[in-house]
N, C-alpha and C positions, 0 to 999 in steps of 0.2 A: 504494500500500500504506500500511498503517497506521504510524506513526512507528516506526522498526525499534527505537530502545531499548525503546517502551515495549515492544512485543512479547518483547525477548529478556530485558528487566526481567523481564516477569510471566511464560516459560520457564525463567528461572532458580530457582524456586518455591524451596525453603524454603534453599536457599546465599544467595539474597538475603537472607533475613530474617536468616539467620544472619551477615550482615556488617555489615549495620546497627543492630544489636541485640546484637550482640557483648555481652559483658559487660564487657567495657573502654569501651564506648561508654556502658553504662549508668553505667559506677562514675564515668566524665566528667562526664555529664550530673547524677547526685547531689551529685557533690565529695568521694566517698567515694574514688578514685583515691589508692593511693600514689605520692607525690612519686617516691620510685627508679620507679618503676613507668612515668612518664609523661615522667621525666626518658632512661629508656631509651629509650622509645618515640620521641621528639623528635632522640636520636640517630642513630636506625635511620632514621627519617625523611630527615635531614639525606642520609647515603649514598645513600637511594630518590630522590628529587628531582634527583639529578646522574645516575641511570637513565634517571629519568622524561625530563626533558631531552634524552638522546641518543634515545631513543624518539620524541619529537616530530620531534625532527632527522632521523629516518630515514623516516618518516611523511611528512615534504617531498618527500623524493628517491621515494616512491614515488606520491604522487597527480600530478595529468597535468592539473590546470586552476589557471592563474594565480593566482586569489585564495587558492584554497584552500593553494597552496603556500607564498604569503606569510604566509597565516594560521599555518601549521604552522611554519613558522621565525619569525616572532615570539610563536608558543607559547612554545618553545623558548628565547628571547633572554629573554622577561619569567619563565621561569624562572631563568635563570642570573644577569639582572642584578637583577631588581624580588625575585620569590619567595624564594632562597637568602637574600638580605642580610637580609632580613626573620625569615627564621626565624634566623637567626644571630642577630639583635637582640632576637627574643625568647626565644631558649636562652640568652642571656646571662644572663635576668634568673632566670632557673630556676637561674645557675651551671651552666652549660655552656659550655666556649669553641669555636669554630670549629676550632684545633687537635684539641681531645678530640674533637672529632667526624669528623675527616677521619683521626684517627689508631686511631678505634674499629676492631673487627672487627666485617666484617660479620653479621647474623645468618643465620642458614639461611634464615627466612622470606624476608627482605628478598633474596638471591639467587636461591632459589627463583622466586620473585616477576616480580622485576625481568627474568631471564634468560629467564622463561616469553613476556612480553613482549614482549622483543626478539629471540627465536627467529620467533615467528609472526608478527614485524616481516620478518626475514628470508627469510623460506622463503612470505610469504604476499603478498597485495597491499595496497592500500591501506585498504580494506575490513574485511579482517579483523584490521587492525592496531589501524583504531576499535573495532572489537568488545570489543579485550581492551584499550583503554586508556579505554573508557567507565564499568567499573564504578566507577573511582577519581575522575574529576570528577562522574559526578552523583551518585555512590553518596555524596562527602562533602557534598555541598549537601542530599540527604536526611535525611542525618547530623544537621548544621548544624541546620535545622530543627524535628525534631523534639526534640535536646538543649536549644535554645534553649526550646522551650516548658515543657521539665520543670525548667533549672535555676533557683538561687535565687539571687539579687543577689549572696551573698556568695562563690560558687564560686568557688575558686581556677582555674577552668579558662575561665572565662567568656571569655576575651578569646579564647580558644581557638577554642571554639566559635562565637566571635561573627563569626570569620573567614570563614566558609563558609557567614554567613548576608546579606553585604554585598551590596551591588550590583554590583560590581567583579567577584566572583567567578562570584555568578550570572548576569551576565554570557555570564563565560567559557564556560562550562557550556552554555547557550543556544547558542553562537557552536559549540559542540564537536557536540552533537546536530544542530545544522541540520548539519552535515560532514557528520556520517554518511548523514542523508538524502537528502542532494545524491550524494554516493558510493552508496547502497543504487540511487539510481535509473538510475544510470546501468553498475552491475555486476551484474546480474541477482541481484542480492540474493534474493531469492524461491526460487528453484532452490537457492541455497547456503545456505539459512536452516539445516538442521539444522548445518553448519560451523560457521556465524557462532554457531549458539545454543551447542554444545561450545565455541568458546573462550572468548565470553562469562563462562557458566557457570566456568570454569573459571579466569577470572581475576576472578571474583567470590570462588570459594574461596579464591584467594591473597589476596586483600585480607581474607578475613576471620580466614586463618592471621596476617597481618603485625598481627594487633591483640596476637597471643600475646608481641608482645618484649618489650612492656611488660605483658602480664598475665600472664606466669610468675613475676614480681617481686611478682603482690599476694597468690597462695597465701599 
């Protein structure tokens, strides 16, 4: 079968566009983003990443071939030791500390979100755990991308953006999709495609609601 992101990508029809295109995305990619605005967002992020993290973790204990499960718990590890200290290093420089952020409440989105995630982690198989933790790694690499092409040298967001257009990350990304296809072919993926396309979709929409914690702030 055909690469299953792209497929459940071009199923998720305009929730996709609407997460990558967000208007927080765009106001990024201008440099027109208010500071409170991206400074919230950075903290909601912070909380979403110690999610994302047990998400990976749980994603170990459900796939059933060796690489794949080392791969998914050093997901996991190079989020909690490499990714978090990093964004903690750079919320610093925005004036954010690691306290304000571990002491934030959380947002609706970011619960919403996170909890949808680890439900269909819980209750589903390996499978359809990638489905709904796919639209956040490639979803920000297309992100990454296309922001990079429209912003201008002096964008206070650049270093931002610039993170999700690295080698490192796309990388990861790469390393995330071949999972899935290695998993589609050996779980009758084809049969389960309309499943797989609903949560997809559907954790596409939560990725494009979590853009609102920090675009409620630019009204």
């Amino acid at each position: 079968m055909a690469a299953l992101f792209a497929r459940l990508r071009e199923g998720a029809g305009a929730a996709w566009r609407d997460y990558v295109r967000h208007p927080f995305v765009e106001a990024l990619a201008d440099g027109s983003l208010k500071r409170e605005a991206f400074r919230n967002f950075l903290i909601q992020d912070y909380l979403f990443l110690i999610q994302y993290a047990r998400a990976y973790a749980l994603l170990a204990y459900k796939l059933e071939d060796l690489p794949d499960i080392q791969a998914a718990l050093e997901t996991a590890k190079a989020l909690i030791e490499t990714e978090m200290p990093l964004h903690v290093e750079y919320c610093a420089g925005w004036g954010v500390s690691e306290p304000e952020m571990r002491a934030a409440p959380p947002a609706l989105e970011m619960l919403a979100y996170t909890r949808y995630v680890l439900e269909v982690g819980f209750t589903g198989d390996a499978l359809e755990l990638l489905a709904a933790l796919a639209p956040c790694i490639a979803g920000y690499a297309e992100i990454g991308a296309w922001a990079a092409a429209q912003t201008a040298p002096a964008n206070p967001y650049g270093d931002w953006i610039n993170t999700y257009t690295g080698d490192e990350y796309l990388q990861a990304v790469n390393a995330s999709l071949a999972m899935i296809d290695r998993a589609a072919a050996t779980s009758g993926a084809e049969a389960r495609l309309p499943r797989l396309q609903a949560i997809f979709t559907q954790a596409t929409k939560l990725e494009a609601a979590f853009w609102n914690t920090g675009w409620v702030l630019q009204a």
